[in-house]
Biopython code that builds the backbone (N, CA, C, O; Angstrom):
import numpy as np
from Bio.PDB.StructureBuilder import StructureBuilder

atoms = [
    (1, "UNK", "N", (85.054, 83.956, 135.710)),
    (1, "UNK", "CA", (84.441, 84.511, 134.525)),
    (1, "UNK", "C", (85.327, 85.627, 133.965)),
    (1, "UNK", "O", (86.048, 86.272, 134.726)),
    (2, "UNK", "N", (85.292, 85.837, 132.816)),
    (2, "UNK", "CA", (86.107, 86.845, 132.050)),
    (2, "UNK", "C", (85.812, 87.861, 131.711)),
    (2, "UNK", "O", (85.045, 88.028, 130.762)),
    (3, "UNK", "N", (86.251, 88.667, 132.280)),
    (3, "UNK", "CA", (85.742, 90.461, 131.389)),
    (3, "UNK", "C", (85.838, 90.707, 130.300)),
    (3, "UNK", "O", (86.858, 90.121, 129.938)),
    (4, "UNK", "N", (85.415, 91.232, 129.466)),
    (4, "UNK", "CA", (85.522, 92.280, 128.411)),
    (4, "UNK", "C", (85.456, 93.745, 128.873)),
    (4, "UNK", "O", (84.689, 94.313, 129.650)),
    (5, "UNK", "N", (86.487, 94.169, 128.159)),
    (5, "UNK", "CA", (86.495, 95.707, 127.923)),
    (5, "UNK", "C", (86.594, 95.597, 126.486)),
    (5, "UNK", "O", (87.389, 94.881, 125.878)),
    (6, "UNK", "N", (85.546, 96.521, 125.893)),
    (6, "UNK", "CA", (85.580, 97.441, 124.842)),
    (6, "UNK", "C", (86.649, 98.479, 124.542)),
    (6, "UNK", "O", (86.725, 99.464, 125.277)),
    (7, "UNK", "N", (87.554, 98.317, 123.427)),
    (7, "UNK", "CA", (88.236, 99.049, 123.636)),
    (7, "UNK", "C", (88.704, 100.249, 122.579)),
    (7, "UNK", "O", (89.525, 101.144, 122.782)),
    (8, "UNK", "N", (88.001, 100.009, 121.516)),
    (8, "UNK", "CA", (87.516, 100.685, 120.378)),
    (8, "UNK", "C", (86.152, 100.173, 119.874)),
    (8, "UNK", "O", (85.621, 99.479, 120.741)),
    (9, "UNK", "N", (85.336, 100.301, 118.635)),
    (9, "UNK", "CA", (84.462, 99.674, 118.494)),
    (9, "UNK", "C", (84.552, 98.547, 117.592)),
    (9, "UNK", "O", (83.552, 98.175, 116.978)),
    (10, "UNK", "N", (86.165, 97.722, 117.408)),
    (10, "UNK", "CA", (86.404, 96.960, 116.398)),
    (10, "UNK", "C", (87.424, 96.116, 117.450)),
    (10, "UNK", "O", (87.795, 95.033, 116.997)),
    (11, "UNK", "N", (87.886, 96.440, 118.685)),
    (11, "UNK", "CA", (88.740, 96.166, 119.438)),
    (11, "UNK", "C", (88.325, 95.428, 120.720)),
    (11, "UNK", "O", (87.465, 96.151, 121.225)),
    (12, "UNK", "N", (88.520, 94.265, 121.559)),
    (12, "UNK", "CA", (88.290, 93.962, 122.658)),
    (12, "UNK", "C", (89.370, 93.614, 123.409)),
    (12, "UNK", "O", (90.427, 93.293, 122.864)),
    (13, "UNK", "N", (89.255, 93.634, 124.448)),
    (13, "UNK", "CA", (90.523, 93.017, 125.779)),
    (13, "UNK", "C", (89.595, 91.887, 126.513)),
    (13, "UNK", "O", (88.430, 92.240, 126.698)),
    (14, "UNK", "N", (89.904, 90.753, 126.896)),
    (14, "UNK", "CA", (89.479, 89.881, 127.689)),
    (14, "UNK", "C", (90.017, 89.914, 128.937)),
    (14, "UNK", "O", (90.877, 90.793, 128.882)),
    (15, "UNK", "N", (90.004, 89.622, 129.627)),
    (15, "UNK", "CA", (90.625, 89.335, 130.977)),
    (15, "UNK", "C", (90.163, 88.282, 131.355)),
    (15, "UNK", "O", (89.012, 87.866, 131.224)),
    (16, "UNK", "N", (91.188, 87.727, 131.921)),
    (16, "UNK", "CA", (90.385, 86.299, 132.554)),
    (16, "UNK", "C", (91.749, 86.127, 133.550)),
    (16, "UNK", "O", (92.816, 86.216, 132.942)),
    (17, "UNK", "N", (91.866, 85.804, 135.548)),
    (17, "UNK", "CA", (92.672, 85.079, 136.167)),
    (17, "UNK", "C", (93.854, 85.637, 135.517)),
    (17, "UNK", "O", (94.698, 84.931, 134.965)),
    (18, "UNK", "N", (93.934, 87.530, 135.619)),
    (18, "UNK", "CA", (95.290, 88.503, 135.205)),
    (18, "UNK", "C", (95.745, 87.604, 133.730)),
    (18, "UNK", "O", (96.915, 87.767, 133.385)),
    (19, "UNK", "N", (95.005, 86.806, 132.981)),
    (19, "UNK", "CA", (96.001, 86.888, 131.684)),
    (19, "UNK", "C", (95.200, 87.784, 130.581)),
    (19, "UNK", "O", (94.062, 88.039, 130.976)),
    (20, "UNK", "N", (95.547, 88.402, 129.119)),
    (20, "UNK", "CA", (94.818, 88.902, 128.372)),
    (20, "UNK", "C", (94.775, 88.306, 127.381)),
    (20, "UNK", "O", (95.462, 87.295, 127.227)),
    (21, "UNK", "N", (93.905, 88.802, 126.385)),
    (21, "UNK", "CA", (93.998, 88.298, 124.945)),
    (21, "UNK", "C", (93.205, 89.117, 124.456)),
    (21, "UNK", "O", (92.623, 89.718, 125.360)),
    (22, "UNK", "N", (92.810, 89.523, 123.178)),
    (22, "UNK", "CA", (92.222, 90.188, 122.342)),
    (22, "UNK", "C", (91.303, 90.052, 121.503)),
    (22, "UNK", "O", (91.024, 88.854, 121.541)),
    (23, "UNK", "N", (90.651, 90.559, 120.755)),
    (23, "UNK", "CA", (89.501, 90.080, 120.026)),
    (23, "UNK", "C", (89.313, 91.343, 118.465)),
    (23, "UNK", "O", (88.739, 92.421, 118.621)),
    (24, "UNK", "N", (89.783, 91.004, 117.379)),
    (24, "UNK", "CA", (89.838, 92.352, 116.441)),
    (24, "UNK", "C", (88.700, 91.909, 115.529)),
    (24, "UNK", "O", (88.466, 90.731, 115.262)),
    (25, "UNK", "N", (87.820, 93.251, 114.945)),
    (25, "UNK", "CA", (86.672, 92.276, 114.393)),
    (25, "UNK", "C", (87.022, 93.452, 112.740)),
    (25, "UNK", "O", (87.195, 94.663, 112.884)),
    (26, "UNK", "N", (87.045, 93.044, 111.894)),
    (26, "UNK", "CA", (87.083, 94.014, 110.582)),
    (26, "UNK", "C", (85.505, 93.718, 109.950)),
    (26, "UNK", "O", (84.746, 93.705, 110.919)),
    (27, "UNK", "N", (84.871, 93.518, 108.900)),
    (27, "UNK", "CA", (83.764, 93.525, 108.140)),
    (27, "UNK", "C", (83.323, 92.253, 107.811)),
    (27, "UNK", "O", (82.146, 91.921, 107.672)),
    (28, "UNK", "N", (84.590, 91.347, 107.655)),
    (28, "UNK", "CA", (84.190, 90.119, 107.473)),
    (28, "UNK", "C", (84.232, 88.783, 107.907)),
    (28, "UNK", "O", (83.668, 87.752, 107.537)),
    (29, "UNK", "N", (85.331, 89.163, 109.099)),
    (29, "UNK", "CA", (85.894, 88.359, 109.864)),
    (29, "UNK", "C", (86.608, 89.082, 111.785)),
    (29, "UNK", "O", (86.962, 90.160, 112.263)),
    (30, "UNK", "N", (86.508, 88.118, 112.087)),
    (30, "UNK", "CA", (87.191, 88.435, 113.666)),
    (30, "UNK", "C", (88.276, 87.755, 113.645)),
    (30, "UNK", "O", (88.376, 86.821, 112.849)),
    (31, "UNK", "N", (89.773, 88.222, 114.900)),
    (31, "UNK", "CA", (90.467, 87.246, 114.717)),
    (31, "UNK", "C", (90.857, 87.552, 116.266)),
    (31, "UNK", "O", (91.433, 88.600, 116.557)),
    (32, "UNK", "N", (90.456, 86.431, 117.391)),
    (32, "UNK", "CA", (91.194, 86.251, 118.494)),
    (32, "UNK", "C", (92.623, 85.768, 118.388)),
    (32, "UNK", "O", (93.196, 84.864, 117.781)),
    (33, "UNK", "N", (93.016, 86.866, 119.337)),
    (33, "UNK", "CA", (94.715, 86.740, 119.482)),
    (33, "UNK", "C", (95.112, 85.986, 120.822)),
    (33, "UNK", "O", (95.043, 86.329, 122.003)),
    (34, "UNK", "N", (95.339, 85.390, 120.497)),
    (34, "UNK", "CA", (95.534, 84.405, 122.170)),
    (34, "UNK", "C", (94.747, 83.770, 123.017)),
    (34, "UNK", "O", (94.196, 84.654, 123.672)),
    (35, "UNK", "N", (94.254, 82.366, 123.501)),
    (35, "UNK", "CA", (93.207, 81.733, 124.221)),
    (35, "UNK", "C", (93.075, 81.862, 125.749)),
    (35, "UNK", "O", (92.178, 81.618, 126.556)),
    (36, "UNK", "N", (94.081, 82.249, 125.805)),
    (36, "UNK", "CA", (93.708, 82.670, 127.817)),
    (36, "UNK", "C", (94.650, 81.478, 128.371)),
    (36, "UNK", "O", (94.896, 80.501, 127.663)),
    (37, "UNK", "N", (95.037, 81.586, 129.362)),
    (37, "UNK", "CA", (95.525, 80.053, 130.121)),
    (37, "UNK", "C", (94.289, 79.815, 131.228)),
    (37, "UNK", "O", (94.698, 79.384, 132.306)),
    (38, "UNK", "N", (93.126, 79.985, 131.152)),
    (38, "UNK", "CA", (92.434, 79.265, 131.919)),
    (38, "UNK", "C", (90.882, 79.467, 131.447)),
    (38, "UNK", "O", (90.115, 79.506, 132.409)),
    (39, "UNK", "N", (90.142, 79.629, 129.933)),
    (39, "UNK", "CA", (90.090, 79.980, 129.567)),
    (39, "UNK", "C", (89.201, 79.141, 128.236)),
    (39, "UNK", "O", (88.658, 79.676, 127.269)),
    (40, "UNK", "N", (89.281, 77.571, 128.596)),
    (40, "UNK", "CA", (89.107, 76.847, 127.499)),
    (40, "UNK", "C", (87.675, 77.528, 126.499)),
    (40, "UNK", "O", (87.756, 77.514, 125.270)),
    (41, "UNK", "N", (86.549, 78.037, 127.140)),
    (41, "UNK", "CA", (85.723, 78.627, 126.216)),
    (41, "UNK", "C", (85.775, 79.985, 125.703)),
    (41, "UNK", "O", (84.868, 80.816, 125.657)),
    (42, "UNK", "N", (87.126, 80.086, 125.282)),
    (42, "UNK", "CA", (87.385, 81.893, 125.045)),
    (42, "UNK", "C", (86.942, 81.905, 123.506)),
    (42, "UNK", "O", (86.649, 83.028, 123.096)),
    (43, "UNK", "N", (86.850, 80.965, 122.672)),
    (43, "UNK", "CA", (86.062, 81.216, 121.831)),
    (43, "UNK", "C", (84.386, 81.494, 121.579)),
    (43, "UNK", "O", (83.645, 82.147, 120.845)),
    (44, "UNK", "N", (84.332, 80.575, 122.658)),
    (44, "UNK", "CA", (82.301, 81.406, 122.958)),
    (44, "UNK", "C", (82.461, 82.664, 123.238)),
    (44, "UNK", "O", (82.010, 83.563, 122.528)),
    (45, "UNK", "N", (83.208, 82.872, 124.445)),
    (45, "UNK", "CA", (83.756, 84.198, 124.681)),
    (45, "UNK", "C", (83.732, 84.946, 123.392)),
    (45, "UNK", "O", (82.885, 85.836, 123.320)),
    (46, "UNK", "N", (84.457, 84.763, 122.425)),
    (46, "UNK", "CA", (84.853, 85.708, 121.197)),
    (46, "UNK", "C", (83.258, 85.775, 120.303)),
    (46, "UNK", "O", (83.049, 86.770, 119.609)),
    (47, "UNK", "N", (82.666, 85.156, 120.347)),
    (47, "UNK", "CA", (81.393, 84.806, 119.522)),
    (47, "UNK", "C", (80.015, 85.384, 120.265)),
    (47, "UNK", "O", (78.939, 85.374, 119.667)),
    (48, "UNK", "N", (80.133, 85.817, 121.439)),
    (48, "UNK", "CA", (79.232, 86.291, 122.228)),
    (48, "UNK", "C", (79.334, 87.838, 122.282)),
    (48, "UNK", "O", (78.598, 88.429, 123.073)),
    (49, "UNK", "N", (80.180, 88.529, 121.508)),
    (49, "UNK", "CA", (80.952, 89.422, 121.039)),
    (49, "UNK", "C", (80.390, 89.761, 119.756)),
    (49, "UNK", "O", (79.435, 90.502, 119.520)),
    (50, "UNK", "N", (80.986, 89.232, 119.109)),
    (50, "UNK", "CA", (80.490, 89.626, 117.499)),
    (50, "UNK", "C", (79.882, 88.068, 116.729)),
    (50, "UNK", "O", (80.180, 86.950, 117.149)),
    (51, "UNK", "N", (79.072, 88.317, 115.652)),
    (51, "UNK", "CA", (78.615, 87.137, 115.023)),
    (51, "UNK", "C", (78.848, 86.967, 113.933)),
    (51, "UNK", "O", (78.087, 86.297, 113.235)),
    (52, "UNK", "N", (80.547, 87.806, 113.202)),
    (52, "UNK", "CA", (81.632, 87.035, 112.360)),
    (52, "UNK", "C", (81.961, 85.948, 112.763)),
    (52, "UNK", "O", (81.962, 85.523, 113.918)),
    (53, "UNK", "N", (82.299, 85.380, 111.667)),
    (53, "UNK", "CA", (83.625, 84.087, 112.092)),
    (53, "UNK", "C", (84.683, 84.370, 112.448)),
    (53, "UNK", "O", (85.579, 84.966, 111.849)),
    (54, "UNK", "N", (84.630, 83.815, 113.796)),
    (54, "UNK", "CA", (86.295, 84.121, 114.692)),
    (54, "UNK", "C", (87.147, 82.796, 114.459)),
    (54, "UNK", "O", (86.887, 81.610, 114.658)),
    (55, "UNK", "N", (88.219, 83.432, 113.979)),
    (55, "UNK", "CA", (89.719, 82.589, 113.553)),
    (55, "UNK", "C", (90.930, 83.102, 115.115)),
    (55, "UNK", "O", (90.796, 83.862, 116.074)),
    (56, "UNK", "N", (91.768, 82.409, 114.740)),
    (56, "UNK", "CA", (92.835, 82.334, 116.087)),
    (56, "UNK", "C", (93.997, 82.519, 115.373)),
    (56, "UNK", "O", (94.359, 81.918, 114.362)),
    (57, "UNK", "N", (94.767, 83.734, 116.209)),
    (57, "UNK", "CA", (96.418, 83.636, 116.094)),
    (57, "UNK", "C", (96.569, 83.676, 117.571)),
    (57, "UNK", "O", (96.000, 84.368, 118.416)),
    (58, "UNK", "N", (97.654, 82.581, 117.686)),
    (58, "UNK", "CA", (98.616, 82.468, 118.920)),
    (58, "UNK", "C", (99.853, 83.403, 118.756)),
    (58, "UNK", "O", (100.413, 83.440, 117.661)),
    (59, "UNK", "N", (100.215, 84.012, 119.594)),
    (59, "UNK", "CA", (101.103, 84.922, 119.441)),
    (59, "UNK", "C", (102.808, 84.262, 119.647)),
    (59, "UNK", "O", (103.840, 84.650, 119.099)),
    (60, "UNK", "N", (102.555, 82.831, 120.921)),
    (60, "UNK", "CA", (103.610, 81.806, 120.756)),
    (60, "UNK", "C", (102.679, 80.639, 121.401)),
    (60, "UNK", "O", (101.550, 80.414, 120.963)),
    (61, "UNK", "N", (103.241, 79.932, 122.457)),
    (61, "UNK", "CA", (102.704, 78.663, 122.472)),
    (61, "UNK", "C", (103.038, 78.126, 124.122)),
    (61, "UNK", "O", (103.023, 76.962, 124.521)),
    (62, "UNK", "N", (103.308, 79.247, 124.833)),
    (62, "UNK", "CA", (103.468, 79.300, 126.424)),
    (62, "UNK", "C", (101.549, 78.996, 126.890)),
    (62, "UNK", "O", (100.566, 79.367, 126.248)),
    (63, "UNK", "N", (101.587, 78.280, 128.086)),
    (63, "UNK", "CA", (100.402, 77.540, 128.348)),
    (63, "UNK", "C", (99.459, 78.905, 128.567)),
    (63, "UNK", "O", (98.362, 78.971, 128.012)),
    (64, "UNK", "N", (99.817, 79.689, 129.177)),
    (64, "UNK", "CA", (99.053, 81.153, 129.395)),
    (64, "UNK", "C", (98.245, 81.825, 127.747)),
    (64, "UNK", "O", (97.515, 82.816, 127.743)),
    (65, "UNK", "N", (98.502, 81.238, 126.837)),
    (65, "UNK", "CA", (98.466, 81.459, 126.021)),
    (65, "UNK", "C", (97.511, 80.984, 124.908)),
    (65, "UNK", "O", (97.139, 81.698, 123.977)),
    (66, "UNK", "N", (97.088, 79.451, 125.146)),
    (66, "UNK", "CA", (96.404, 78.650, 124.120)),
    (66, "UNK", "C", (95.535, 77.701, 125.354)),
    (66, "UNK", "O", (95.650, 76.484, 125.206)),
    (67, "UNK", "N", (94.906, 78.048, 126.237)),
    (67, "UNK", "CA", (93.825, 77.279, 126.581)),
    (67, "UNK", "C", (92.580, 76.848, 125.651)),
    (67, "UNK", "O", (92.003, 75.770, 125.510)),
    (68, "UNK", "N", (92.437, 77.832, 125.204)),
    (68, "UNK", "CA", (91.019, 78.172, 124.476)),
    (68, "UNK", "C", (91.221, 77.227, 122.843)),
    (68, "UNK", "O", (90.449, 76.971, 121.919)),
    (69, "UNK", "N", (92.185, 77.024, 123.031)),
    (69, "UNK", "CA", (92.732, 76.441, 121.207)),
    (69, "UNK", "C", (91.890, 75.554, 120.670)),
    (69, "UNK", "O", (91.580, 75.369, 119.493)),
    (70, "UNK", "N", (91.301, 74.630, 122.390)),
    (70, "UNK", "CA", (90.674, 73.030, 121.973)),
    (70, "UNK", "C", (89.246, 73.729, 120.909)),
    (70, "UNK", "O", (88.851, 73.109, 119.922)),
    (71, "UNK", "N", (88.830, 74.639, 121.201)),
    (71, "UNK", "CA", (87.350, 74.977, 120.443)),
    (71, "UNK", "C", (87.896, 75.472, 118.949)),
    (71, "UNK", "O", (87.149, 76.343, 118.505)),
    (72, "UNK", "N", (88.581, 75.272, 118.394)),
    (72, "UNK", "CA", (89.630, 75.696, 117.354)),
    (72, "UNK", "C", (89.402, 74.505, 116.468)),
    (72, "UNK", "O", (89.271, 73.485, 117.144)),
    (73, "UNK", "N", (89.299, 74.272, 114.980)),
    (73, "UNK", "CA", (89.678, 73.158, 114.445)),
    (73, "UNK", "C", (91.324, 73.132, 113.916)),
    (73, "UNK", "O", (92.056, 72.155, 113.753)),
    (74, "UNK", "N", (91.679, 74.980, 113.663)),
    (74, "UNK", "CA", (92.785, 75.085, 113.446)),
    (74, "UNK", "C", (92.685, 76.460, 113.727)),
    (74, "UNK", "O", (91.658, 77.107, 113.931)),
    (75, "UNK", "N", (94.396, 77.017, 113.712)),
    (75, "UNK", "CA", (94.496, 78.563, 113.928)),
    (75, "UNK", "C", (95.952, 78.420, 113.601)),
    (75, "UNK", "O", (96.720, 77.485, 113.373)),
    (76, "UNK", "N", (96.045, 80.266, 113.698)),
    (76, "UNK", "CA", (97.704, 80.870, 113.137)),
    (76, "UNK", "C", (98.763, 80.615, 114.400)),
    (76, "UNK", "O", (98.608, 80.437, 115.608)),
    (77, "UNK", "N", (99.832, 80.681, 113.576)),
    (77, "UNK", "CA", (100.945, 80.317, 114.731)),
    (77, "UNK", "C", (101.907, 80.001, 114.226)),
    (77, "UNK", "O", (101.877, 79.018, 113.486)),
    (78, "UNK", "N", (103.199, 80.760, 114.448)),
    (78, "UNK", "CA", (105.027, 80.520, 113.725)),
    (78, "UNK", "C", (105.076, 79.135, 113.887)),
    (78, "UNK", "O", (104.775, 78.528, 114.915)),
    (79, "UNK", "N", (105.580, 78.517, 112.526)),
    (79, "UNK", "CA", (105.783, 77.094, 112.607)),
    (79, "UNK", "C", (107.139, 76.908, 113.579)),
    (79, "UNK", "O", (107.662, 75.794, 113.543)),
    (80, "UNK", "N", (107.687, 77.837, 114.367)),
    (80, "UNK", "CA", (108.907, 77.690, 115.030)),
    (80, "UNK", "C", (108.297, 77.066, 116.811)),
    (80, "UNK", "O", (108.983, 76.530, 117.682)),
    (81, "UNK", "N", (106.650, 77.438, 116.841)),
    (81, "UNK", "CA", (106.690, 77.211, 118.118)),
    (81, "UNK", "C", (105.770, 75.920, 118.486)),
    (81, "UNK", "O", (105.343, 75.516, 119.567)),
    (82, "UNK", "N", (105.598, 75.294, 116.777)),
    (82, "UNK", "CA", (104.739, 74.080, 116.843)),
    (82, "UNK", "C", (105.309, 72.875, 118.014)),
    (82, "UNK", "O", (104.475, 72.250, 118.669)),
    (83, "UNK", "N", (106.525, 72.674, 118.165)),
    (83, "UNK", "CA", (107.430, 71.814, 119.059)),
    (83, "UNK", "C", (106.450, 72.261, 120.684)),
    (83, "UNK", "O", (105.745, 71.492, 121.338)),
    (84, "UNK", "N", (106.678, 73.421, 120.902)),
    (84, "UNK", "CA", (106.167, 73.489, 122.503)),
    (84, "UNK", "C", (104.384, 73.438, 122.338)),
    (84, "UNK", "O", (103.636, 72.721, 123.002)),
    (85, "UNK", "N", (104.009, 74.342, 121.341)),
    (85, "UNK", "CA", (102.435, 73.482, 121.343)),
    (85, "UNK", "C", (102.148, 72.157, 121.985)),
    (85, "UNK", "O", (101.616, 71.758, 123.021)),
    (86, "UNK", "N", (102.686, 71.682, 121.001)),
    (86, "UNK", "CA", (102.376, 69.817, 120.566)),
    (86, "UNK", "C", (102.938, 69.432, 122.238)),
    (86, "UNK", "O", (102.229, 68.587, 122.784)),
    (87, "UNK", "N", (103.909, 69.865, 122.936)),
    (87, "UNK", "CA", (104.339, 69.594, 124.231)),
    (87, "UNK", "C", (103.605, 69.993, 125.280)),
    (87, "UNK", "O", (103.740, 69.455, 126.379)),
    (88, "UNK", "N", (102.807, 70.909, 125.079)),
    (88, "UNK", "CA", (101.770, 70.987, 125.946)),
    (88, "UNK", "C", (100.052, 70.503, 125.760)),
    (88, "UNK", "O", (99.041, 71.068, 126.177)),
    (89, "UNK", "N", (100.164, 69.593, 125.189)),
    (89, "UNK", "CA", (99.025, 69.168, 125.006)),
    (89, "UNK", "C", (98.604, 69.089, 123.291)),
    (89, "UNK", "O", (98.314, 68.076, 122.654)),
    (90, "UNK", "N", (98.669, 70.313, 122.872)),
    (90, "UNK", "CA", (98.139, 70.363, 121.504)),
    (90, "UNK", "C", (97.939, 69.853, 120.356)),
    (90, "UNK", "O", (98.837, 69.664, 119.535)),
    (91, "UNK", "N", (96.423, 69.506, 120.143)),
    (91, "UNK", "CA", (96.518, 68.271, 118.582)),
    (91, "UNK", "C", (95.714, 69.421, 117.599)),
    (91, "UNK", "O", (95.013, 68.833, 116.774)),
    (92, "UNK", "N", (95.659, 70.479, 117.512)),
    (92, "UNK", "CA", (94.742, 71.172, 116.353)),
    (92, "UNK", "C", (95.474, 71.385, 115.320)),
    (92, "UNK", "O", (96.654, 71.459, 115.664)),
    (93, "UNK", "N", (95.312, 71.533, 114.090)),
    (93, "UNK", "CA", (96.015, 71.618, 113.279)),
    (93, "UNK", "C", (96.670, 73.488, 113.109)),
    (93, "UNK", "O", (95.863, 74.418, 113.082)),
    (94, "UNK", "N", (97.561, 73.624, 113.054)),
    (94, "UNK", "CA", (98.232, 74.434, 112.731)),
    (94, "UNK", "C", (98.836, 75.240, 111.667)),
    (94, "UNK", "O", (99.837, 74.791, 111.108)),
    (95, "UNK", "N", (98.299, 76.500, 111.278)),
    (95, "UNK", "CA", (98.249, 77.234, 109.753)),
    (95, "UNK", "C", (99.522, 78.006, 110.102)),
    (95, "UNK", "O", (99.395, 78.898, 110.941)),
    (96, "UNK", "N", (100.701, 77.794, 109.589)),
    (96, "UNK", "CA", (101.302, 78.643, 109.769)),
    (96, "UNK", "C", (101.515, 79.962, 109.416)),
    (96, "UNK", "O", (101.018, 80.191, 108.313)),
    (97, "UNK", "N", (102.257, 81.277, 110.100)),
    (97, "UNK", "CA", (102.324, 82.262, 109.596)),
    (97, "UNK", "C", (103.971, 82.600, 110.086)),
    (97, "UNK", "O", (104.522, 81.974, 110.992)),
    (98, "UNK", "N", (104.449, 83.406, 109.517)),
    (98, "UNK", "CA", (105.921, 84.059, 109.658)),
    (98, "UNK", "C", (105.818, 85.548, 109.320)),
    (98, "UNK", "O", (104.827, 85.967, 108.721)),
    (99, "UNK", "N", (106.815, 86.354, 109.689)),
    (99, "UNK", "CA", (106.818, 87.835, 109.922)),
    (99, "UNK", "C", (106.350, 88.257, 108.543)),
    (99, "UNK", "O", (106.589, 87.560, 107.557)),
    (100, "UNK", "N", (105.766, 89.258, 108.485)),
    (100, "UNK", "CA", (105.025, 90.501, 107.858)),
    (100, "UNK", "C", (103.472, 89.566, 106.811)),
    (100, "UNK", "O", (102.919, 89.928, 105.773)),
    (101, "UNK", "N", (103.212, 88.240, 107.755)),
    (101, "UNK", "CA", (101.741, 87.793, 106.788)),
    (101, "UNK", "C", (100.848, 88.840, 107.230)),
    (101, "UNK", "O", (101.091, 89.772, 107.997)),
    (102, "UNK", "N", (99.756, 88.538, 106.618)),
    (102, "UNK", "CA", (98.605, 89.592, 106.647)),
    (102, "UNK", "C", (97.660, 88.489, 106.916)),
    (102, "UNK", "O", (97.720, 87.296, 106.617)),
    (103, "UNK", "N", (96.766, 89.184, 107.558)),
    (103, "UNK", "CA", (95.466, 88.256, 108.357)),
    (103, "UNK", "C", (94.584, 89.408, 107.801)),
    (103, "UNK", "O", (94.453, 90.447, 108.447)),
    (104, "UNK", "N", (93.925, 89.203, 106.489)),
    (104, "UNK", "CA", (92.339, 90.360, 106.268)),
    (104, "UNK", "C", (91.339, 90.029, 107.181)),
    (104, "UNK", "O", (90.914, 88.897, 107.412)),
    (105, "UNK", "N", (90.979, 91.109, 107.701)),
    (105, "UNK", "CA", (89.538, 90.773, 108.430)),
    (105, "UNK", "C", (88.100, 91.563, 107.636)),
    (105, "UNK", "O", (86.985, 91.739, 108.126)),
    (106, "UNK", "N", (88.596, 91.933, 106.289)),
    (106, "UNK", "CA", (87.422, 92.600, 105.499)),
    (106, "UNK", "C", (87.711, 94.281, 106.357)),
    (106, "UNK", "O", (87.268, 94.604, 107.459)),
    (107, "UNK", "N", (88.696, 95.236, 105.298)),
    (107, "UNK", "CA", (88.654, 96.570, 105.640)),
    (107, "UNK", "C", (89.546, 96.789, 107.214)),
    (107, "UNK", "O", (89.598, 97.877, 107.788)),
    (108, "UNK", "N", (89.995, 95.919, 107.566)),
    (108, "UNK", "CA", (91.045, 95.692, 108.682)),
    (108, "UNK", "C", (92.356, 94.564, 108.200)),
    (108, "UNK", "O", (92.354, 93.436, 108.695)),
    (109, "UNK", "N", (93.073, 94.832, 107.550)),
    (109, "UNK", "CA", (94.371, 93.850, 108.127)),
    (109, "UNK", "C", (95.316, 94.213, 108.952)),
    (109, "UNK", "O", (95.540, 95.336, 109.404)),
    (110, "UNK", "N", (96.140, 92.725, 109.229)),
    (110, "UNK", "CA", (96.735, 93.016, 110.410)),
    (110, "UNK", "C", (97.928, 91.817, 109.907)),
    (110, "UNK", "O", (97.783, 90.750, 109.310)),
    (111, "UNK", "N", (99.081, 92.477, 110.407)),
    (111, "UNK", "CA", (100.314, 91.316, 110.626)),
    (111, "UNK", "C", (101.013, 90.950, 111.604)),
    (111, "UNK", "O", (101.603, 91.768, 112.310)),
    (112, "UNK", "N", (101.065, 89.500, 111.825)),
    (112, "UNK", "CA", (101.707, 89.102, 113.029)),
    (112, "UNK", "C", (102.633, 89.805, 113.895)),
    (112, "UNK", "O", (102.444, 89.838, 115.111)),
    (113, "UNK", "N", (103.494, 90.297, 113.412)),
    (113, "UNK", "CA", (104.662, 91.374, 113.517)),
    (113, "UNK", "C", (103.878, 92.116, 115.045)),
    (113, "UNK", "O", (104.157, 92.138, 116.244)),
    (114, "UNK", "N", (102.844, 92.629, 114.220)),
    (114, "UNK", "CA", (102.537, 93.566, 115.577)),
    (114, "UNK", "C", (102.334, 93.029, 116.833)),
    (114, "UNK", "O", (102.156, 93.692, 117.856)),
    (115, "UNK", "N", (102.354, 92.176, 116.776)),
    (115, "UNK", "CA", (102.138, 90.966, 118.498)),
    (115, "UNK", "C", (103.071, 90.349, 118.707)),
    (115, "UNK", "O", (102.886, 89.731, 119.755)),
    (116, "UNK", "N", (104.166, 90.116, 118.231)),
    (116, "UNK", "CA", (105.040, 89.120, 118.406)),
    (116, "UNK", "C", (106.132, 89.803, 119.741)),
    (116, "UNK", "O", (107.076, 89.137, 120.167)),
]
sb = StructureBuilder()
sb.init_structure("model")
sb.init_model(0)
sb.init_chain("A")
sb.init_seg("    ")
for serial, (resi, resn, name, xyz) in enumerate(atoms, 1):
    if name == "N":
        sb.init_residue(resn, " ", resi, " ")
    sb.init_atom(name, np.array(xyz, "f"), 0.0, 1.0, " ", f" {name:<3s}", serial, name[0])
structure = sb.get_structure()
C-alpha cells in the first residue's frame, strides 16, 4: 500500500515499494507526476486525494515510472521518450510536451522543465 505525505496543502508525495511520484492540485485541475513502478492504481490513489480531474505527466518512460499509466486514457510526456514507452508495454495515447510548456492547473502552473 502507498503512503501519502502531505506536503503543502496543494502538494502530495506518494510512496509506494521506495519509488515516488507526486500529486499537484491548483483550482481546477490536479496533475500526477509519475505512476509508480508498482503502482497500477496510482490514479485512484490521486483521486482519493482530491476530487479535481487528475491528468498525468511522465517525467520519462523508465518502468519505475509509468505503472499507473494503464488507468490513463492519455497523459504528458517528451515525444523523445515515446520509443521506450511503447517498449515497455505502453498503448495510451500520448500528448506531447517539450521544454518550457505550461500545464494550468487553475491559479497553479507548472512546466515540465521543473521535473525533467
Amino acid at each position: 500500500m502507498a503512503d501519502i505525505v502531505q506536503i503543502n496543502d496543494t502538494s502530495w508525495r506518494i510512496e509506494d515499494n521506495g519509488v515516488r511520484f507526486f500529486l499537484l492540485t491548483g483550482t481546477e485541475k490536479a496533475l500526477l507526476i509519475d505512476s509508480g513502478m508498482k503502482t497500477p492504481n496510482a490514479k485512484q490513489i490521486a483521486e482519493s486525494i482530491t476530487k479535481l480531474p487528475v491528468m498525468l505527466l511522465n517525467t520519462h518512460a523508465d518502468p519505475d515510472h509509468i505503472s499507473g499509466n494503464g488507468s490513463f486514457d492519455y497523459f504528458y510526456m517528451h515525444p523523445d521518450e515515446e520509443d521506450i514507452y511503447r517498449a515497455h508495454g505502453g498503448v495510451e495515447s500520448i500528448l506531447p510536451v517539450k521544454d518550457n510548456y505550461i500545464i494550468d492547473l487553475g491559479n497553479k502552473s507548472t512546466t515540465n522543465t521543473a521535473f525533467l
